[in-house]
C-alpha positions in Angstrom: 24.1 20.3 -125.8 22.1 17.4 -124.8 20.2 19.4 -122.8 19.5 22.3 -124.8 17.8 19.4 -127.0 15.8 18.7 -124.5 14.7 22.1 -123.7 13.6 22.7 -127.4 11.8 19.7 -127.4 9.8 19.9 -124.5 9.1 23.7 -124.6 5.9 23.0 -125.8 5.1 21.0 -123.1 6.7 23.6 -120.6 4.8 26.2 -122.0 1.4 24.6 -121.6 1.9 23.5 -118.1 3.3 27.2 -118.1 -0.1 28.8 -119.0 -2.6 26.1 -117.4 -0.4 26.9 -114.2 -1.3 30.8 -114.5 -5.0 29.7 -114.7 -5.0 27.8 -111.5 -3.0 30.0 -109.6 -4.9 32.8 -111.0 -7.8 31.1 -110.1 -6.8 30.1 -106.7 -5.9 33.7 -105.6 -9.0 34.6 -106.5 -10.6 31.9 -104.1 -8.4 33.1 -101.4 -9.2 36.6 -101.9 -12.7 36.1 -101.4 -12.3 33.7 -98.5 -10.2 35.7 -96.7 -11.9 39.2 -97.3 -15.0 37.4 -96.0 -13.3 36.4 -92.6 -11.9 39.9 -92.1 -15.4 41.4 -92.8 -16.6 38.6 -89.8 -13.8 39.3 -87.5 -14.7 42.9 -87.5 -18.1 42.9 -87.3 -17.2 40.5 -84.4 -14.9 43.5 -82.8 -17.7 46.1 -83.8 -20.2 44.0 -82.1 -18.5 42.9 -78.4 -17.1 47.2 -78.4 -20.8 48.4 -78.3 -22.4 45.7 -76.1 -19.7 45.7 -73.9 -20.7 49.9 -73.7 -23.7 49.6 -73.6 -23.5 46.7 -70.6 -21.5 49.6 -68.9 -23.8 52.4 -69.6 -26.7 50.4 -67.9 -23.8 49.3 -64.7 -25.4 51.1 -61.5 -22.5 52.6 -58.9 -22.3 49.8 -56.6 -21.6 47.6 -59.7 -18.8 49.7 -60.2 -17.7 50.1 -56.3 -17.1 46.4 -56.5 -15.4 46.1 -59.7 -12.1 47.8 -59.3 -10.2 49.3 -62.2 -7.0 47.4 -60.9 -9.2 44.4 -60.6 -10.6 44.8 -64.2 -7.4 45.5 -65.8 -6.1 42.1 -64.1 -9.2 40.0 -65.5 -8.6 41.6 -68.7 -5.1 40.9 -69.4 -4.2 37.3 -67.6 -7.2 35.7 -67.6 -8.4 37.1 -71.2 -4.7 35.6 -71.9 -5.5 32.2 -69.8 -8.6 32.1 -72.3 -7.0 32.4 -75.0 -4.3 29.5 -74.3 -7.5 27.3 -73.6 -9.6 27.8 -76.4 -5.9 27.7 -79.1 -3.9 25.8 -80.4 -4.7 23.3 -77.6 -7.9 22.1 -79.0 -5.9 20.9 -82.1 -3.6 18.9 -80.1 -6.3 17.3 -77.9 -8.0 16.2 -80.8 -4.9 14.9 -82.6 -3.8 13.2 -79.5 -7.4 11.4 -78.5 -8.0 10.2 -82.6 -4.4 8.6 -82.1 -5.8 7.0 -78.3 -8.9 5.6 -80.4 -6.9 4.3 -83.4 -3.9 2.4 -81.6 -6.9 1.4 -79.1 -8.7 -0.3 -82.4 -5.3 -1.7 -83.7 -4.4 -3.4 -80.1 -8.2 -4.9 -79.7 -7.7 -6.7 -83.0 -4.6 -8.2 -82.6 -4.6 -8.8 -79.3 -7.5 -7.9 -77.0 -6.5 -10.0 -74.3 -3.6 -8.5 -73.5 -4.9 -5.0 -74.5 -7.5 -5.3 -72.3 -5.7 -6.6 -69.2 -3.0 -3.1 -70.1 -6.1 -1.1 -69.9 -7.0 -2.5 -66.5 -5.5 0.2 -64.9 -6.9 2.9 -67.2 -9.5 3.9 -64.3 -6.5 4.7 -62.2 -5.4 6.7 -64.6 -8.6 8.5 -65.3 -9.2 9.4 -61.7 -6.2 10.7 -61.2 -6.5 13.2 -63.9 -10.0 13.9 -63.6 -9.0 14.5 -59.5 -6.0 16.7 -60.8 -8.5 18.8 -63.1 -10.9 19.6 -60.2 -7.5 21.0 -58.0 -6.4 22.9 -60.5 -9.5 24.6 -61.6 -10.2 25.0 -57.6 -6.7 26.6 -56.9 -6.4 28.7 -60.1 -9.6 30.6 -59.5 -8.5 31.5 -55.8 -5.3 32.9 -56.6 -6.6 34.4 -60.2 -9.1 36.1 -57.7 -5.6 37.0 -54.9 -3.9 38.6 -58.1 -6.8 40.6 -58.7 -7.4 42.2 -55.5 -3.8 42.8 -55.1 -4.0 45.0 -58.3 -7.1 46.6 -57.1 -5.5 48.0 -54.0 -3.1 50.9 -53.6 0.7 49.8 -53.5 1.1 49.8 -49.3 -1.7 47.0 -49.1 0.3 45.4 -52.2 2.8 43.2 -50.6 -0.2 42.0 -47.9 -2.7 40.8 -50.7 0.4 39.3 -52.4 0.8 36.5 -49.9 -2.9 35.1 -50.5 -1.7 34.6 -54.1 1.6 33.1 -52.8 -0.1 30.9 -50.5 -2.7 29.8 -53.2 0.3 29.0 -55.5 2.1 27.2 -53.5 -0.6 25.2 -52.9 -1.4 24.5 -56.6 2.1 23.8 -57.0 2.1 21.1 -55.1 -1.0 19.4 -56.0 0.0 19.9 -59.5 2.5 17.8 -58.8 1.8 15.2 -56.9 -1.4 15.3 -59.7 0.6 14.4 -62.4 3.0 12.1 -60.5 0.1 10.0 -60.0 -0.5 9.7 -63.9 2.7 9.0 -64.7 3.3 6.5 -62.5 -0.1 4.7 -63.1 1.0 4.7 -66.8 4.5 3.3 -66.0 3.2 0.5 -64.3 0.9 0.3 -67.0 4.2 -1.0 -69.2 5.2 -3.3 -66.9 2.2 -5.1 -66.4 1.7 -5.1 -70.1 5.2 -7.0 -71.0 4.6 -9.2 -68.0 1.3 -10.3 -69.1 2.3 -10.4 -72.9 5.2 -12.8 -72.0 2.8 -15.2 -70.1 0.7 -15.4 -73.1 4.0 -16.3 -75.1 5.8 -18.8 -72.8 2.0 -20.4 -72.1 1.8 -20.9 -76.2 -1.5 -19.0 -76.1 -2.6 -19.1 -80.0 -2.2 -15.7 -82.3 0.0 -14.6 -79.5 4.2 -14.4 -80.8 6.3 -11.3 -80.0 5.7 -9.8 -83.3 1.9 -9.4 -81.6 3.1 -8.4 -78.2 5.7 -6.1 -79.6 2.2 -5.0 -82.2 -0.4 -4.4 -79.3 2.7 -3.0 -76.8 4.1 -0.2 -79.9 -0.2 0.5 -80.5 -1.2 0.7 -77.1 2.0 2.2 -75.2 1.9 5.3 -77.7 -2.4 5.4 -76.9 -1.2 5.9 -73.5 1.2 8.3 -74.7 -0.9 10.9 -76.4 -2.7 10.6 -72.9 -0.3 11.8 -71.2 0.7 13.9 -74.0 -2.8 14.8 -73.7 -2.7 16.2 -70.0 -0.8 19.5 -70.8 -4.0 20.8 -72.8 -6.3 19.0 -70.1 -4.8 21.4 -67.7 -5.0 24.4 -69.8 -8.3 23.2 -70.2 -9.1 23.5 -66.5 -7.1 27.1 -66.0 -9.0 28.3 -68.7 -12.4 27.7 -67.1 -11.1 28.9 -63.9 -10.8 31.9 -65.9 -13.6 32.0 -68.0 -15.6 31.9 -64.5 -14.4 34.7 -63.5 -14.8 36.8 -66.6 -18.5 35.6 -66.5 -18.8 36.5 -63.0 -18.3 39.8 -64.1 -20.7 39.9 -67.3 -23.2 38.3 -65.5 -23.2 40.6 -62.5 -26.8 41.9 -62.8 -27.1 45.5 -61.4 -29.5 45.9 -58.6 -31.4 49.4 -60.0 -31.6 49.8 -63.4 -31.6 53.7 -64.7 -33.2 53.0 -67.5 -36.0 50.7 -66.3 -39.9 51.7 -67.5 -41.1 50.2 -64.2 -42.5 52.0 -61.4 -44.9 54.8 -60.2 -44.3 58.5 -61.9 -45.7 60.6 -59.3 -47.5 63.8 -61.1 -46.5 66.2 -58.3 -43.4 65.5 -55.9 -44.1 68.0 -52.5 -40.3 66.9 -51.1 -41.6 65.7 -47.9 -39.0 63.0 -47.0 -38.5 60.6 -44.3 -35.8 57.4 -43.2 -37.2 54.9 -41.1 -34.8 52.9 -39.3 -32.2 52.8 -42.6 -29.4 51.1 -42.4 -26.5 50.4 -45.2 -23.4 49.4 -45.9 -21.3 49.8 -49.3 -21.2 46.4 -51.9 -17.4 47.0 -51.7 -17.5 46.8 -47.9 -20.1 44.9 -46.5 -19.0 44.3 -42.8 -18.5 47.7 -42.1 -21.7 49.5 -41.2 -22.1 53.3 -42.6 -25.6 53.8 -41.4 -27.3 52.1 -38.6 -30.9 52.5 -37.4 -30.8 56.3 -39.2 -34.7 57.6 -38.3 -35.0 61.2 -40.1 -38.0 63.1 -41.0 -37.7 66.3 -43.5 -40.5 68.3 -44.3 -41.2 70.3 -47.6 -39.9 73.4 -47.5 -37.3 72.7 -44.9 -33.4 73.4 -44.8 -31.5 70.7 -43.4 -27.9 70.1 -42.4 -26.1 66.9 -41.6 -23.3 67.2 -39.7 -20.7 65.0 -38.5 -16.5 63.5 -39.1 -15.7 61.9 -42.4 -17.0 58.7 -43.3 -20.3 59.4 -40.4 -22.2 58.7 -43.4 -23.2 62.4 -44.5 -23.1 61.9 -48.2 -24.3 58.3 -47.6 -27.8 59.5 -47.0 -27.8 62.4 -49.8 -26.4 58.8 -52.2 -29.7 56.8 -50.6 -31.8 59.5 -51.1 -31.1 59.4 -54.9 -31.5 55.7 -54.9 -27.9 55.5 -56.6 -27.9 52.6 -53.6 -30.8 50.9 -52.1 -30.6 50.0 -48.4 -29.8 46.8 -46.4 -32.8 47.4 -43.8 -35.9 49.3 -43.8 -36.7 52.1 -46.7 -36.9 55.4 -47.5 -40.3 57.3 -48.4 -40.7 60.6 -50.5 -44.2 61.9 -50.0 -45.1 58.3 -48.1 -44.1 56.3 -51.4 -41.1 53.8 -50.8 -38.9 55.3 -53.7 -37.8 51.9 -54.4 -41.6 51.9 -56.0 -41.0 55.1 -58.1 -39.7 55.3 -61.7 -35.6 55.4 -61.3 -35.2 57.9 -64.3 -38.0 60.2 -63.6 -37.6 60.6 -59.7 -33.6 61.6 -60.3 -35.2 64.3 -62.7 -36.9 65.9 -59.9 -33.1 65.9 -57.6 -31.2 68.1 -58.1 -27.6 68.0 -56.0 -24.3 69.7 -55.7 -21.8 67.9 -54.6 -18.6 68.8 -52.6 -16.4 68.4 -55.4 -18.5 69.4 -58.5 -17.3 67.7 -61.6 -17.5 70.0 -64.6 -17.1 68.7 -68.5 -15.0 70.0 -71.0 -17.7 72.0 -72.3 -19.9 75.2 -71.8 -21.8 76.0 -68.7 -24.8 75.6 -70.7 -24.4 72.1 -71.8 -22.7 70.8 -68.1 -26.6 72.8 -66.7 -28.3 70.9 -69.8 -26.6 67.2 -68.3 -28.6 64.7 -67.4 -32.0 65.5 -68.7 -33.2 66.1 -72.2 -35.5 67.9 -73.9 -34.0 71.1 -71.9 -34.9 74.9 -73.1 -32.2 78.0 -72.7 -35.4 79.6 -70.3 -35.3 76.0 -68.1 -31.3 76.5 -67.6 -31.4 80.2 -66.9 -34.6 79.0 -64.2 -32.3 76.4 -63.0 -29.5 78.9 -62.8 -31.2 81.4 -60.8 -32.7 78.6 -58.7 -29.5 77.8 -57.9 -28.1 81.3 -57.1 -25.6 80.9 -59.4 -27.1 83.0 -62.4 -25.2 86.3 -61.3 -21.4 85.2 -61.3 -22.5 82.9 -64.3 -23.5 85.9 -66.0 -20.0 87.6 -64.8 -17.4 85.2 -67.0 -16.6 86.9 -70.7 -18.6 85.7 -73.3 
């Protein structure tokens, strides 16, 4: 009964905290709404944004950049050490923060009670620093050499697997141990920290040093013993810290690659006739992917307009080698190439491939109509310029032969 009293009498109260509680929630949803909808709108446009640079980064990639860069290799940066970044740049941050404002507050509290005996425990604080600072620089080392081992194990086919496996294995091993002995080191700079600190706080004590009683020691011990703590509590993010970067050095190796031709450079001569007289003077080359084995060496050729020319030779002699130089798709490692006495690494990229025209051994044809797979590659095409082409090509009859 008592408290259905109660109820009555304060249902007027209820019932305006009841209503003024709507408001603010009402009112706070509304905040959070907006908030919210705003960082989805930023988190897309953020997605939007990396999706068409990172195309457009590959559209403008030229084919040794891609000859180096493995798909096994790329899908390996992109999952573990996209994944490493991500651990570095988390929750981590938070906790290195949280654990360096606790360092500088029980640092304040010791000075002022006791600086004496807080600076003779800190005495062995640059033991402590050099130690980790040495055990960053290993780690970062050693993780970027076997991130790198992992990668080129997934870049190769699965017999070479096992062999490219035990760079990893001997790289982790390695980081293993000096990850160990690394943090060893702290730790036990940071135990004889404590002792040193209760020795030297009992002196002060027993020598009837003034300010100084055990409710100070024990004060200045608690303060800077847990200082030292978030340290060392500290070091976990410190080394995610340093995989991280070995990571993120990777990763940028990769963006930053600059491609040696650029296809859609505006520099360079545009020759107004091109004859076809072609010549290599003493090229010779080897592929980005394998630089120690030579393809070409000391290749002299001269080929007049007009002519017909056939290279022959085994596989791998270095056949379609030349026809790849003579596009410029690769540039080579000694001498030059000349078209009509012009070095084509003078000419105009995009407007010398317009004039060549090749068919490879394996044509690649698109999911789509003679006419448009003709039309590839250069715009501003007419129907009459494909049939030319077509007929050029000796191709125009059987073309002419599949149903409509």
């Amino acid at each position: 009964a008592l408290a259905q009293i109660l109820l009555i009498k304060y249902y007027d109260r209820f019932h305006f905290f009841g209503n003024k509680g709507k408001k603010l929630c009402f009112s706070l949803t509304k905040i959070y709404n907006n908030v919210f909808f705003r960082l989805i709108l930023y988190y897309v446009g953020i997605g939007v944004t990396a999706l068409v640079f990172g195309y457009i980064q590959i559209s403008f990639g030229d084919t040794s950049w891609f000859d180096s860069c493995g798909i096994g290799e790329l899908n390996t940066r992109m999952t573990d050490d996209i994944n490493k970044i991500n651990d570095g740049i988390g929750d981590k941050i938070a906790l290195l923060f949280q654990n360096m404002s606790t360092f500088s507050v029980g640092l304040a509290i010791g000075l002022v009670k006791g600086w004496k005996l807080t600076l003779v425990t800190l005495s062995t604080s640059p033991l402590i620093i050099a130690s980790a600072a040495m055990f960053s620089r290993i780690v970062i080392s050693l993780s970027s050499k076997e991130l790198n081992a992992y990668s080129k194990a997934g870049a190769v086919a699965e017999v070479l697997y096992t062999q490219n496996l035990k760079d990893a294995k001997n790289v982790g091993m390695k980081k293993a141990i000096a990850l160990k002995l690394s943090l060893g080191a702290v730790y036990f700079f940071m135990n004889g920290t404590y002792g040193l600190a209760f020795w030297y706080g009992t002196s002060l004590i027993l020598s009837g040093e003034p300010d100084y009683t055990i409710g100070t020691l024990l004060a200045v011990f608690i303060s800077v013993i847990h200082s030292s703590y978030c340290i060392g509590a500290a070091t976990p993010s410190f080394e995610t810290f340093t995989i991280a970067r070995g990571a993120t050095f990777n990763i940028f190796h990769i963006i930053d690659k600059k491609t040696a031709i650029d296809k859609f450079s505006t520099t360079g001569y545009k020759l107004e006739c091109i004859e076809g007289n072609v010549e290599f003077k003493n090229v010779s080359f080897s592929y980005p992917s394998r630089p120690s084995i030579k393809i070409l060496k000391g290749l002299n050729l001269r080929i007049k307009s007009g002519e017909t020319v056939a290279l022959v030779g085994l596989n791998g002699s270095g056949k379609s080698t030349a026809v790849q130089l003579l596009q410029r798709l690769y540039d080579p490692d000694d001498d030059f190439i000349t078209v009509d006495g012009n070095d084509i690494r003078t000419l105009n990229v995009q407007h010398y491939r317009e004039h060549c025209g090749v068919v490879r051994q394996e044509p690649v044809l698109f999911g789509t109509t003679i006419n448009n797979n003709i039309r590839y590659g250069r715009d501003g095409v007419t129907d009459e310029d494909i049939e030319k082409a077509a007929k050029e090509a000796n191709a125009y009859d059987f073309i002419m032969e599949f149903p409509m």
